[in-house]
N, C-alpha and C positions, 0 to 999 in steps of 0.2 A: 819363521816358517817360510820356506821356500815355494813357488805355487805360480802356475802357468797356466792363465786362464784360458786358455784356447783350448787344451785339454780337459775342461773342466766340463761336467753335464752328465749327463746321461745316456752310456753309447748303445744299450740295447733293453728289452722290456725284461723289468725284473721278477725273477721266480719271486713268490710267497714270502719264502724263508726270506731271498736278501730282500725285502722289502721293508718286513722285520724288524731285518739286523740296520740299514738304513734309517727307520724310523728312528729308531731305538739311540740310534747315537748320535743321531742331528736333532731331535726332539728334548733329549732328555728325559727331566720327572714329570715333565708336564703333558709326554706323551705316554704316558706309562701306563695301563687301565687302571679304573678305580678299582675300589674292592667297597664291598658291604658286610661285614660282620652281621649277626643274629641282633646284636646291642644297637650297631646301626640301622635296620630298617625297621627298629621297635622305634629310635628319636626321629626319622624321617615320616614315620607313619601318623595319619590323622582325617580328619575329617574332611572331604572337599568345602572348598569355601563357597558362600552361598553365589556368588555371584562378583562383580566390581560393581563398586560404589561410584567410580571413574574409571575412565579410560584411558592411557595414554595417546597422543595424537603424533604418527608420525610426523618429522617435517623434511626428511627426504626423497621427492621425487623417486618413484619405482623405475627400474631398468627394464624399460618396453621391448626391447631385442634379446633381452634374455625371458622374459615372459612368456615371449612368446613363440620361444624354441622350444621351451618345459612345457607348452602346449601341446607341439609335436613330440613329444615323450623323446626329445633328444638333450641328453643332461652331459654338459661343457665345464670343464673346472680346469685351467690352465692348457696344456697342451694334449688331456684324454677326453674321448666323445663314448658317450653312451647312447646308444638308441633302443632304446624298451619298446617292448609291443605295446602297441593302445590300450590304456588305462591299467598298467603294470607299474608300481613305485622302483624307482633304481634299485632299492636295497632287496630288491626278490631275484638278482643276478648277483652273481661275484662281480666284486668292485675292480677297476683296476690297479689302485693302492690305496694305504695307510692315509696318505694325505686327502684322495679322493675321499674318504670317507670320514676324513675327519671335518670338511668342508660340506660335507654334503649335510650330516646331521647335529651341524652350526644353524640351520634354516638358515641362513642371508639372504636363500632365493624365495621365502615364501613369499613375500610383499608382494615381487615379481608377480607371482601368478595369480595373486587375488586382484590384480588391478585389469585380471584380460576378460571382463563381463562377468557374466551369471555363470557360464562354465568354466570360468575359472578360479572364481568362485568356490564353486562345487569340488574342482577339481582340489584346488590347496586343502579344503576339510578335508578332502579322502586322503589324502599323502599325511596331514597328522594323523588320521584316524588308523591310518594303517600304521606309521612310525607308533602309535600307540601299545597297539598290539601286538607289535613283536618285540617294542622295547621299551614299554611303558612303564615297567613295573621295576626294573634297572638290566642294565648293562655295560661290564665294564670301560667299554672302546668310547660308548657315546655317552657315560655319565661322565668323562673325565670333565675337572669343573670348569675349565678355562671352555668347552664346549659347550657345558649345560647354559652355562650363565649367559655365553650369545643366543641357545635358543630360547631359553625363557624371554629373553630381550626381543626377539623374532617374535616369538608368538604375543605378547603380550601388544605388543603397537600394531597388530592387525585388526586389536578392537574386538567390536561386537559383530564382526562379519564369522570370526572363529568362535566368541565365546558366549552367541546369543543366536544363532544360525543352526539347524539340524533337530537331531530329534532330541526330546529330555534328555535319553540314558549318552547320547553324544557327547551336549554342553557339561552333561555333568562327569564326564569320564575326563574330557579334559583339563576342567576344572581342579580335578582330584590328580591328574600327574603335573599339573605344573605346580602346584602345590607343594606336591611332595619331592620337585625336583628344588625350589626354592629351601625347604627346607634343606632339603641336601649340600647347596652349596650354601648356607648360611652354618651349617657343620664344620663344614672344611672352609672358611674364610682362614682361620686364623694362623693352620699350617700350612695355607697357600705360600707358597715363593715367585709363583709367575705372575709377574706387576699387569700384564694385561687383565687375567682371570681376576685379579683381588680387584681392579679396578670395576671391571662388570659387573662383580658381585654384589658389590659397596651402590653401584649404581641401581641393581635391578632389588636390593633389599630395601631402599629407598620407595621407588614404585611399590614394592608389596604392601610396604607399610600405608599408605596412600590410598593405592587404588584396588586393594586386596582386605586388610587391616582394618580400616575405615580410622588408622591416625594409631594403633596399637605399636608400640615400640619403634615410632618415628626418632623421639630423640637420640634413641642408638643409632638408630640408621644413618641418619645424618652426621654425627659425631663421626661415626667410621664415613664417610663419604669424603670432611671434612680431612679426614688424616690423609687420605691415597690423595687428595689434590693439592693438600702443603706437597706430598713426595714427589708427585708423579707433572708438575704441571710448575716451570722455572719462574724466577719474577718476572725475568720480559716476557709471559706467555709462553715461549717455547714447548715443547715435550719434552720430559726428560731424557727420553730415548732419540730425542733430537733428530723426528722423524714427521715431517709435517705432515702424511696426511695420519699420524695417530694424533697430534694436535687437535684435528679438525674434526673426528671420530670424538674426541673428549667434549668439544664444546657443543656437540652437536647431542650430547648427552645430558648435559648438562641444563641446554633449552628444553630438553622438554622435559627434566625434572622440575624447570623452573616453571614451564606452563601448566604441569599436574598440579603444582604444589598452591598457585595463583588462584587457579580454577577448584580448589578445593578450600578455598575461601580460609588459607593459611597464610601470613607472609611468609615472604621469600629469604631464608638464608642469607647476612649481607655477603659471607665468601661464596656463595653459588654465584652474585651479579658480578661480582669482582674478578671472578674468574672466566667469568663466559668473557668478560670486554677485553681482560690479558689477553685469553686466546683469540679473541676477535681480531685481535689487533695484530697478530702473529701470523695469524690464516689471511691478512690482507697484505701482512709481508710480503709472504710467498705465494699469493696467487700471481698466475702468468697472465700473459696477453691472453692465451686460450682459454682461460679462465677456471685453467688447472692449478692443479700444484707440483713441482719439482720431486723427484724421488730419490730424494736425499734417506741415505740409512734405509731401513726397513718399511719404507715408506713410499706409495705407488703414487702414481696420477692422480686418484681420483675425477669422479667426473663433474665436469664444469659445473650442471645441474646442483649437484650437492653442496660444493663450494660455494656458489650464488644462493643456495638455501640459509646455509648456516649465516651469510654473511648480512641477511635480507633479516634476520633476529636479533641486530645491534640496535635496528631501529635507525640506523645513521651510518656514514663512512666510516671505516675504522682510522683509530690515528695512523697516523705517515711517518716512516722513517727506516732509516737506510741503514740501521747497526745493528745487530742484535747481541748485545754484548753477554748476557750468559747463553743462551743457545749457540753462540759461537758463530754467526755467520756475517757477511756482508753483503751489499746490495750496490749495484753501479748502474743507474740509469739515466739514459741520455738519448733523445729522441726516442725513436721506436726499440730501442736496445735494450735489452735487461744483463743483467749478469749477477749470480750469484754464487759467492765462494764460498766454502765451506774451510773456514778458519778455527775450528774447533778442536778439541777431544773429545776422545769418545766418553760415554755415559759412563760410572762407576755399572759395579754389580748390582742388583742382578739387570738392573735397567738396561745394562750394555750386551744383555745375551743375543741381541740380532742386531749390532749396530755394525758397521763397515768400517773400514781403515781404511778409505778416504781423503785425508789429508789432503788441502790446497784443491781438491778437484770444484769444478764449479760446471755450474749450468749455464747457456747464452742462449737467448729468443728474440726473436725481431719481430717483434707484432705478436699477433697471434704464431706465429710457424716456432719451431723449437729447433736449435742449431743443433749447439754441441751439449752430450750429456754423458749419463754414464752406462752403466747397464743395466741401472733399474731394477726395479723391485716390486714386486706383486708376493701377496699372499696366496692369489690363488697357482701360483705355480708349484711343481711338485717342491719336496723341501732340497732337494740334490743343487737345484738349481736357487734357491734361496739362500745355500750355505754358499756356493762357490763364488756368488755375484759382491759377497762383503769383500773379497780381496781388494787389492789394491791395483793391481792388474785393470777391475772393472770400471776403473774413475779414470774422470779425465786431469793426469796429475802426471806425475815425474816418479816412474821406478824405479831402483834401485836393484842391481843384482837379483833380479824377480822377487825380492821380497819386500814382503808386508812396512809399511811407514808405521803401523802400529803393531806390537807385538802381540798375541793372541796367548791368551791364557784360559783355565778348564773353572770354573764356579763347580765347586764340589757340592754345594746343598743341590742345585738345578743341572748338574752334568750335561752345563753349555759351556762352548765357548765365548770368549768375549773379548774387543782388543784393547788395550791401554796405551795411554796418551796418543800421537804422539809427547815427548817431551819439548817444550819452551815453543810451541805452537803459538804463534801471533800476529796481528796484524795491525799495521799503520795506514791511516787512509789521509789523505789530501785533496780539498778541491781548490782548485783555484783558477781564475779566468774561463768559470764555466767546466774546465776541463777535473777529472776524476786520476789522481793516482792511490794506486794501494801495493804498498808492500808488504807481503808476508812471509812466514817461515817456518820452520818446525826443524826440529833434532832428530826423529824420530832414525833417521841411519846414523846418524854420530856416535853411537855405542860402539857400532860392528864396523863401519867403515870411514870413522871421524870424519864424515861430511857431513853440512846443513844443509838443505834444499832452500833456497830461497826463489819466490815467485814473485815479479812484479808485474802490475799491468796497468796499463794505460789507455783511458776512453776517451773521446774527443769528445769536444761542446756538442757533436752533434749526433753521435751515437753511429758514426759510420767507420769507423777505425778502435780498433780494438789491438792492440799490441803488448806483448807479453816476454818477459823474459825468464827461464828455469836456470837456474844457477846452481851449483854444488862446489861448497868453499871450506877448507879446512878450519875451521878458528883456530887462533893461537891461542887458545887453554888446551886443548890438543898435543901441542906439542910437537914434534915430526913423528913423520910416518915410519912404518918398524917394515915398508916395503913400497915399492916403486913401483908396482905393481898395476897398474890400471882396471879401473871398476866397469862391468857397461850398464848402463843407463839405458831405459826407453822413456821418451815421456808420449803421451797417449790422448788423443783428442776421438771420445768415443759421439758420434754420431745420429741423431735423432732417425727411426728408421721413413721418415716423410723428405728426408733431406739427397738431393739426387749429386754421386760425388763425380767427377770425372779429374783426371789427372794432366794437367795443362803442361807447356815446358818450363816457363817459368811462375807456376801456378798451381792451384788445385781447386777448381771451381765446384762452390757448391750451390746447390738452386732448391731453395724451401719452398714448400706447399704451397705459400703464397708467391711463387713469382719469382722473389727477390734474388736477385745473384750476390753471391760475396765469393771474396778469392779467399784463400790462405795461401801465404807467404813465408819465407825462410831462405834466410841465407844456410841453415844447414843443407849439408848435402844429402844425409841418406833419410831424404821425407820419402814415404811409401803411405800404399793404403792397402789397408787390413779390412779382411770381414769379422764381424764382433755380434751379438744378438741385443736386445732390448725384452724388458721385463715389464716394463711401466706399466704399459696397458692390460698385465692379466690373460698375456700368451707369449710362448716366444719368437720374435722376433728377427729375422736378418736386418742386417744392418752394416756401416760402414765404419771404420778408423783409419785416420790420419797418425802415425808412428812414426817418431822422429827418432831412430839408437845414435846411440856413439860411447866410446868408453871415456871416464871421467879417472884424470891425473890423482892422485890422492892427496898433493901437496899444494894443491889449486887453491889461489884465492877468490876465484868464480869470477874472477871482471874478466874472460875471455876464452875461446873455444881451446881445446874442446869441452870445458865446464861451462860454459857460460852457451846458452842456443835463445836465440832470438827469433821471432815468429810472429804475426800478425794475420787480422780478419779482417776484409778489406770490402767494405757495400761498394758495389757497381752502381755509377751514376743511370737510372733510366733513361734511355734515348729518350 
């Protein structure tokens, strides 16, 4: 599939209908409304529960600046703003799309607003009390279950400030729709296909049984909790979706099934311990200097604060190490340098339904500041711009003929797409004398234009010299070429939007957040800089790229131009 990400986005506000027709084919089954049958809201229907027996305890720090915008009745979700009149809920105006409001009655932001004093407080009761009444009872857009299940998860970790606060007939209204919305997605677990949604479900049926149940049909609970984290959660820890911040989202799930379950004077599951420490160990991988996480795949920043939460639940440092042999990635660290490469394939189905094509792209950071990346990825952005950023185009990697290193196929049960391999993806690491080399590769164009891409780089003992080489080589199982033809190539160094670029003569100086000058270097000739955008942080982004084209011989064995492009990051000694 051919695809030019410059062009890609959103170039004007979409009517109703295509918003729709958007949802509709970027979402899939998972964005489809529910339905209720007469049969279903007789098995969902029941008694309110008298109360919790416990509570869960959040352990993620609340987002204080978004808090306390939803104070000012100004409601933010990727790059659309709401401003409601004083003490009006978003959902009493037209939305302005599908994804807005798929995000909206998620809660993620209730936490937010119950941490901004007594009025806010007050204020988070009245937005479910209102979400009550106009959709308590069902509706198809906000019972779909991969939504229910986040907000039963929202509401339930707010405690007794939601479910022990207000008047009788209040506590007891919402007692009786989260009930029967748990019910609802304890219905639909088992024809679920989207691994997100079965995974919350599996986790918030667990809580019920717990802190709803008082211990009533725990053993199932746990049995199915036990099955999504054999699927969903690799030996080394990893995601299966190969997406660290849903890693960190799992273990962060995970802790405070473990602290309900402690506190409710039960042991603890040995595969719930076993798995918080894999993922433990995995989230201390990939934290940064800034004490983020990289947004590799479908996977954002996250913020520092959460990161240092989850990791503060080990009880101790997580182990060290620099491979992650089933998650597929590498780690190059030397002095203040990080580097992390993305030496993998993507996830089988249906795991692979938001993963990237990717190949060989990696991250670099120097302290806390963040270099080079890719284009990043947020949920909360619309979904237009979450489809187009999995290209291949959006990494910092070597293209080929503009298209994809991994090929994109359609999952008929979830009506996603998703990409496959590349093929013979691999990598070789070397240290020695202090110094880091790694060589990797992938097939991923060798079908269509019998080239390998091979990347190597090389880090010095002291983390100030990063040097890299993209190569495109024919193998001799190949064969000759059936034309003479020449291929063009970009390869692509996408930009952190903190990083300040300017274009030197024989140079291209960049100056991070902190200070730091580094050059980039190349003896190719046609280096330029591109504007490109950033997703990471949950808006979008301007930003910069460094674009090296040239067209590639098709009979090349890569050891030299114009297949072979040499390039290096170069730290500027401080005066």
């Amino acid at each position: 599939m051919s695809v030019e990400f410059a062009n890609s986005g959103p170039a004007h506000r979409r009517s109703p209908e295509e918003d729709a027709e958007l949802w509709s084919k970027l979402t899939g089954k998972s964005g489809e409304e529910a339905t209720a049958s007469p049969i279903h809201r007789l098995k969902i229907a029941g008694t309110a529960p008298e109360g919790f027996g416990l509570y869960p305890r959040a352990i993620v720090p609340a987002d204080d600046m978004r808090g306390e915008s939803l104070m000012r009745d100004v409601w933010r979700i990727g790059m659309d703003k709401m401003e409601m009149p004083p003490g009006r809920p978003p959902w009493a105006a037209e939305l302005p799309s599908r994804h807005f409001s798929d995000r909206l009655h998620r809660f993620d932001w209730l936490c937010d607003v119950f941490t901004q004093g007594d009025a806010g407080a007050d204020r988070a009761r009245f937005l479910v009390d209102d979400w009550i009444e106009n959709f308590g009872r069902f509706h198809g857009f906000a019972w779909r279950a991969g939504c229910t299940a986040d907000r039963i998860w929202n509401w339930m970790v707010c405690g007794p400030a939601l479910f022990e606060m207000g008047g009788e007939e209040a506590v007891h209204q919402r007692l009786d729709v989260l009930a029967r919305q748990v019910r609802h997605i304890e219905s639909l677990y088992d024809d679920c296909m989207e691994p997100a949604a079965r995974w919350r479900i599996a986790v918030v049926l667990v809580l019920n049984s717990i802190c709803l149940k008082r211990g009533k049909g725990l053993p199932e609970a746990l049995a199915r909790l036990e099955h999504e984290c054999t699927a969903q959660i690799l030996p080394d820890g990893g995601h299966v979706t190969r997406a660290p911040a849903r890693g960190l989202r799992s273990m962060i799930e995970l802790c405070v099934l473990r602290d309900v379950i402690e506190r409710s004077q039960r042991s603890v599951p040995a595969f719930v311990q076993s798995w918080i420490e894999r993922l433990g160990g995995m989230v201390g991988f990939f934290r940064l200097g800034d004490g983020a996480l990289p947004p590799f795949n479908d996977g954002h920043e996250s913020l520092p604060e959460t990161v240092d939460a989850a990791i503060s639940q080990l009880g101790k440092s997580p182990r060290g190490f620099t491979v992650a042999p089933k998650s597929g990635f590498h780690k190059l660290a030397k002095g203040s340098t990080v580097l992390l490469l993305d030496a993998g394939s993507a996830p089988e189905e249906p795991f692979g339904d938001w993963a990237h094509a990717g190949a060989l792209g990696f991250e670099m950071h120097d302290g806390p500041a963040r270099l080079v990346t890719s284009c990043g990825f947020s949920p909360e952005v619309d979904v237009d711009w979450q489809e187009a950023v999995r290209r291949t185009s959006a990494h910092s990697t070597l293209i080929l003929a503009s298209e994809d290193s991994a090929s994109f196929g359609r999952n008929d049960e979830t009506r996603l797409t998703f990409p496959t391999g590349p093929e013979g993806i691999s990598a070789k690491r070397l240290e020695e004398a202090d110094e880091i080399w790694l060589d990797a590769q992938h097939g991923g164009y060798k079908k269509q234009f019998g080239l390998l891409h091979r990347r190597r780089l090389f880090m010095s003992g002291n983390g100030r010299r990063l040097a890299g080489e993209d190569s495109l080589a024919r193998p001799v199982s190949q064969g000759a070429a059936e034309t003479d033809r020449t291929v063009p190539f970009v390869i692509r160094f996408h930009l952190h939007p903190t990083v300040s670029v300017m274009m030197g003569d024989t140079s291209i100086r960049l100056e991070t957040e902190s200070g730091a000058v580094w050059r980039f270097k190349t003896s190719h000739e046609a280096a330029r800089i591109e504007k490109t955008v950033y997703l990471g942080r949950g808006v979008i982004e301007k930003s910069s790229q460094i674009v090296l084209s040239g067209r590639a011989q098709p009979e090349s064995d890569g050891s030299g131009p114009p297949n072979c492009v040499r390039w290096a990051f170069l730290k500027d000694t401080p005066a």
